[in-house]
N, C-alpha and C positions, 0 to 999 in steps of 0.2 A: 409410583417408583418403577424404573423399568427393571423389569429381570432380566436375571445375571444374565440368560443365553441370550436376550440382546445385545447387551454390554461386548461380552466377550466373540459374538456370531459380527458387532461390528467390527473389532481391534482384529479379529483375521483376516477380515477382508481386505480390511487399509493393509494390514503388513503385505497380502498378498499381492496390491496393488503395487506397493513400494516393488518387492524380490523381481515382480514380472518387468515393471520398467527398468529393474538394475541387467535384468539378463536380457532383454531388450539391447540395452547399453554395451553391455559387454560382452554382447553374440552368443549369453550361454545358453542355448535351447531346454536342459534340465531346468536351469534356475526359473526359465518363464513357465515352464510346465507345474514347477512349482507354487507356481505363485498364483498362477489361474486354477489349481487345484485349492491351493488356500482361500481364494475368491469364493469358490463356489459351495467350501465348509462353511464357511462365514456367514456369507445367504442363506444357507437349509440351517444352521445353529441361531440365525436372525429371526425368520419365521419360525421355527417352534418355538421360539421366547417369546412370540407377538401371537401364536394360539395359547399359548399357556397364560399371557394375560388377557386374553379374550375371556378365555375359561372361568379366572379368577374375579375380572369384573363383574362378569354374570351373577356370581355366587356371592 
């Protein structure tokens, strides 16, 4: 079963993808900053859900 900080390290990213192509769209330079900032939450909350089930497979 994947853990939750994968789950949820993916759903930020895609949101972030989504907000960065809306402010892409609508020229809002915050909105893409924002979104590449939630991108790259996403990734570091992805990877420590894929060490912590590294961890727990071992075990």
């Amino acid at each position: 079963m994947a853990d939750h900080d994968r789950i949820e390290g993916a759903a930020k990213n895609i949101g972030g993808k989504v907000k960065e192509g809306v402010g892409k769209v609508t020229g809002d330079e915050k909105l893409k900053a924002e979104g590449r900032a939630e991108q790259v939450e996403g990734k570091v909350q992805n990877t420590v859900g894929g060490i912590k089930d590294a961890i727990n497979d071992k075990h």
